[in-house]
C-alpha positions in Angstrom: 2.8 22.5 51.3 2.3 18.8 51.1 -1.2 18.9 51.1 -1.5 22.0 48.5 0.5 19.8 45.9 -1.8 16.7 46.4 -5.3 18.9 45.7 -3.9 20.7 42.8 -2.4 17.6 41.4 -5.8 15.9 41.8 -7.5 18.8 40.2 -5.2 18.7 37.3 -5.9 14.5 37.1 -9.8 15.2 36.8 -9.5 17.9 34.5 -7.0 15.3 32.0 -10.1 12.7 32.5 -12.4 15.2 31.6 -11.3 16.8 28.6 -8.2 14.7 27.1 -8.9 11.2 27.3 -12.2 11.4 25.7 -10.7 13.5 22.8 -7.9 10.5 22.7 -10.6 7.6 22.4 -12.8 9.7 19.6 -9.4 9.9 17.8 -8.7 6.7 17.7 -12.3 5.8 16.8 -12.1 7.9 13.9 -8.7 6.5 12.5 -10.6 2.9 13.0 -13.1 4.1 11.0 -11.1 5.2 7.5 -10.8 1.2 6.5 -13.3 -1.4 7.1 -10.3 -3.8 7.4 -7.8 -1.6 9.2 -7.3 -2.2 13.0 -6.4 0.3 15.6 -2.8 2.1 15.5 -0.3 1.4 18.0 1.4 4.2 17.7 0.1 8.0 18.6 -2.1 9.0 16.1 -1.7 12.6 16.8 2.1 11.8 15.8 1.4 10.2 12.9 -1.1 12.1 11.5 1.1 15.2 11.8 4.0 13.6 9.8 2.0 12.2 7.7 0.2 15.4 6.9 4.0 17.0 6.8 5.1 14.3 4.3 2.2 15.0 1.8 2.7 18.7 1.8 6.1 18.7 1.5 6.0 16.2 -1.5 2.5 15.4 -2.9 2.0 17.4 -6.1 -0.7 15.1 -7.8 -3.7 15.8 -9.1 -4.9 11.9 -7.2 -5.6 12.6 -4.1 -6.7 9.6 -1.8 -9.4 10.2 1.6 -10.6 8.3 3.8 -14.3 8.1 3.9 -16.2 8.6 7.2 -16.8 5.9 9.4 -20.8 5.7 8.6 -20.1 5.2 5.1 -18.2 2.4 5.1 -19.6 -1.1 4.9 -19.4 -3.8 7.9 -16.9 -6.4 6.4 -17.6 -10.3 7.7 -15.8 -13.5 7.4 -17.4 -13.9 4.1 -16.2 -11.2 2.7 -12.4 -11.7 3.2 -9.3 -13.8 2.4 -6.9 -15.2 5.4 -2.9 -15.6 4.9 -2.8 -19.3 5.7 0.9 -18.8 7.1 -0.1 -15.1 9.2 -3.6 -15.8 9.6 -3.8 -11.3 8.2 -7.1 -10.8 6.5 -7.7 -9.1 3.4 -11.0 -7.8 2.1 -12.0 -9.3 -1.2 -12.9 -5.9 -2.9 -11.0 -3.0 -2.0 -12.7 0.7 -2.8 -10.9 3.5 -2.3 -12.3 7.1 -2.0 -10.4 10.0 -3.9 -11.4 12.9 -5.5 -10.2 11.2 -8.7 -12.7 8.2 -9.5 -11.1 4.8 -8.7 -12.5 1.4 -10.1 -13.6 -1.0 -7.3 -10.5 -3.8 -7.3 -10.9 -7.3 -6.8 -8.4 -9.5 -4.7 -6.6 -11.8 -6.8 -3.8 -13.4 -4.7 -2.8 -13.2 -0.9 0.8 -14.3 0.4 3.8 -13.8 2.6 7.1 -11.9 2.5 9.9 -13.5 4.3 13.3 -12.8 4.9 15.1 -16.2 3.4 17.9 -16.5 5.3 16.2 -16.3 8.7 12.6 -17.5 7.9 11.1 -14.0 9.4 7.6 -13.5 8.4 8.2 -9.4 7.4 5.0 -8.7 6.2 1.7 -10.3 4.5 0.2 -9.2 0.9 -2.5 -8.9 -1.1 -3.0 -7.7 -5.2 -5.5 -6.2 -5.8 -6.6 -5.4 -9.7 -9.4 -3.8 -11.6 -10.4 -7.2 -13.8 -13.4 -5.4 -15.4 -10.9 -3.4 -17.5 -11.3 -4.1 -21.1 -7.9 -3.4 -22.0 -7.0 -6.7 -20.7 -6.8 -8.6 -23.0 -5.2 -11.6 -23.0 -6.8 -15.7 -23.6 -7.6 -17.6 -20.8 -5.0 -20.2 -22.0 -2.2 -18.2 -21.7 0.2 -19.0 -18.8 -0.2 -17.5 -15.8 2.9 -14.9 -16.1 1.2 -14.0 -19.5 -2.3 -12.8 -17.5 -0.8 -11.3 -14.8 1.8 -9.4 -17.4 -1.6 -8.0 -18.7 -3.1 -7.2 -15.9 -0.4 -4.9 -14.7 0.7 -3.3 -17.6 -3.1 -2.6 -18.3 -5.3 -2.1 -15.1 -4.9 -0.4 -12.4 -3.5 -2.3 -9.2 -2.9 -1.8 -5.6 -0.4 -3.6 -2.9 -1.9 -4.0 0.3 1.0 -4.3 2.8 0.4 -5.0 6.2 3.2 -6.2 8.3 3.7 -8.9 10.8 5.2 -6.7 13.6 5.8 -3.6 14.2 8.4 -2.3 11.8 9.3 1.2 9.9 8.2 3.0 7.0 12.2 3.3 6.4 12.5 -0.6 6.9 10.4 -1.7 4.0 11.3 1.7 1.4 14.7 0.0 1.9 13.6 -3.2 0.9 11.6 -1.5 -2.3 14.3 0.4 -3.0 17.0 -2.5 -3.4 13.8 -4.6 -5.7 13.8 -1.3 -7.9 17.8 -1.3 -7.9 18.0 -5.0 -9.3 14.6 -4.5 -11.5 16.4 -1.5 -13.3 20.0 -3.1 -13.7 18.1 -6.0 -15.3 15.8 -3.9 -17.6 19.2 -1.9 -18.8 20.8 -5.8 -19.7 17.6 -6.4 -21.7 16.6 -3.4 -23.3 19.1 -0.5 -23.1 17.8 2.4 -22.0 18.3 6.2 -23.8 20.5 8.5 -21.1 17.0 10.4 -20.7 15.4 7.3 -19.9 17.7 6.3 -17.3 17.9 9.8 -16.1 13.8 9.8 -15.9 13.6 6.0 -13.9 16.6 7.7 -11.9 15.2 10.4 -11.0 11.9 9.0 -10.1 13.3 6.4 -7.8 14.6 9.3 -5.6 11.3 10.7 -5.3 10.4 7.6 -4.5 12.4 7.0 -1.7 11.9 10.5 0.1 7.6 9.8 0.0 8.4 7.2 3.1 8.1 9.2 6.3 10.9 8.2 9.1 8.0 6.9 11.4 6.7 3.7 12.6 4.6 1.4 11.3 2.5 -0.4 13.8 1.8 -4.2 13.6 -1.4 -4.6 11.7 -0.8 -1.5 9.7 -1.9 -1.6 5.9 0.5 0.6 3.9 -1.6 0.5 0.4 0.5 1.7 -3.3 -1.4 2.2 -6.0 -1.2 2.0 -9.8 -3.4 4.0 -12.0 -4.4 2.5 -15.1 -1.9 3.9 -17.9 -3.8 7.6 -19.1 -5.3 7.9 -22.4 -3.1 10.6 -23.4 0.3 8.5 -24.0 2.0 11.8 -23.2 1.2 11.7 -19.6 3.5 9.5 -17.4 1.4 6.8 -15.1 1.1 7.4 -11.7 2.2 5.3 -8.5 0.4 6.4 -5.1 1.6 5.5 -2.0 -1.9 6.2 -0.3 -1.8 9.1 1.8 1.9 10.0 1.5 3.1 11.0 -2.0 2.8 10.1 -5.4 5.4 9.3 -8.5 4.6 10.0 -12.2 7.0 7.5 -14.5 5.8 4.6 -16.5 9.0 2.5 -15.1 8.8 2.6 -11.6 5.0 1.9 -12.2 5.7 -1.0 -14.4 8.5 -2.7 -12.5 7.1 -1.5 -8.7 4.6 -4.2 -9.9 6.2 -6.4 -11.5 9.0 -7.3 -9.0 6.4 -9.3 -6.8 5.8 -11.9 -9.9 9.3 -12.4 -11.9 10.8 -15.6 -11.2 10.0 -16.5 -8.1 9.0 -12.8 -7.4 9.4 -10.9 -3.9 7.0 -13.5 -2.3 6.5 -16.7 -4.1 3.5 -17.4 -1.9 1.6 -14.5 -3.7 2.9 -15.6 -6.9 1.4 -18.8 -6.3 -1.8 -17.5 -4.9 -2.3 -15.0 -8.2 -1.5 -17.6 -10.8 -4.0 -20.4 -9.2 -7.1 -17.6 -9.2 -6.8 -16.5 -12.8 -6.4 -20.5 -14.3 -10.1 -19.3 -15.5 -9.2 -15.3 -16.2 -9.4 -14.3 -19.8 -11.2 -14.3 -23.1 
């Protein structure tokens, strides 16, 4: 009996070399390949690609839709062609394109920094804002203070938050964090301008949606999560559109506006980044 078990549990081992493990490594070399900057996932990509996929059916009813382009597409990405978090030593590319359906500018890096939790000194995660400075809407001098430009630049470009954390964390861990940002952000905008019932109904109700795009998965070390801003549409009718790249998406000019916006108030979310945007546009503007 002994030696029936042992031959067919060796015949079972040499099929699972044959046929699996060569499907596992061509998955994983094909969810390297989506990002020229993005390293390997930790976690089971099989896993997270299902949720994912889950997540976006369930809750994605956009007419942006973000995918990844294949591997031989994308361009080789070298030291040159990056910027390093002095205090994580993460690099971020110094143009970002992402491939959608819709057509996406090509956005430029403007400021790199760290988010830490105060009271402990925890390095949560690195990021980078990225901005499309070719816009001509922007307009704005180039002696106007820095919380002037980057005012502009927000409320008329579009912009994307490249988030990639420090360890390995939760997509639940930093929503929460978001979600207590947008909290403050929208008791402060009702002290100085108060909003209509439908107004506060509409941010209200847009911040829920917001909350249920986050999948209750991990987030592997390394990771980029990337949430993007259109530009605001031509038609003023049409509310502007917050992506959380291949997870969901959020149509309301406030949680566009002030998703943004929280990372540069004061002392922002990450003072590092705040510092890092306002020393690269000292020269930015007409």
């Amino acid at each position: 009996m002994s030696g029936l078990f042992q031959t067919r549990f060796a015949s079972l081992s040499s099929r699972w070399h044959q046929n699996v493990r060569p499907l596992t490594r061509r998955l994983h070399s094909v969810r390297a390949g989506t990002s020229s900057a993005r390293p390997h996932r930790l976690a089971s990509p099989l896993l997270l690609g299902a949720v994912t996929a889950l997540s976006a059916a369930v809750i994605l009813n956009s007419t942006v839709h973000l995918d990844a382009e294949p591997k031989s597409k994308l361009e080789e990405v070298t030291e040159e062609d990056v910027v390093v978090d002095p205090a994580t030593s993460i690099a971020f590319p110094k143009t970002l394109r992402i491939p959608s359906k819709a057509p996406l500018p090509t956005f430029s890096l403007v400021g790199v920094g760290v988010r830490t939790v105060s009271f402990l000194g925890i390095k949560v995660y690195s990021i980078g804002f990225y901005a499309d400075l070719s816009n001509p809407n922007i307009r704005v001098s180039s002696s106007a203070s820095p919380e002037e430009k980057i005012d502009a630049i927000i409320r008329n470009s579009a912009c994307v938050m490249r988030i990639v954390p420090t360890r390995s964390t939760s997509y639940g861990h930093l929503r929460d964090g978001f979600m207590r940002a947008l909290q403050a952000r929208l008791l402060l905008t009702k002290q100085r301008e108060p909003l209509t019932p439908d107004e506060e109904l509409l941010a209200q109700s847009a911040l829920r949606k917001f909350k249920t795009a986050f999948p209750n998965t991990p987030l592997a070390k390394h990771e980029p999560l990337e949430i993007l801003v259109t530009a605001p549409p031509e038609d003023p009718k049409q509310a502007r559109p917050l992506i959380i790249r291949d997870m969901g998406s959020v149509q309301n000019d406030w949680l566009a506006r002030e998703f943004l916006l929280a990372y540069f108030e004061g002392n922002g979310i990450s003072p590092p980044l705040k510092q890092s945007v306002s020393e690269n546009l000292k020269d930015f503007g007409n």
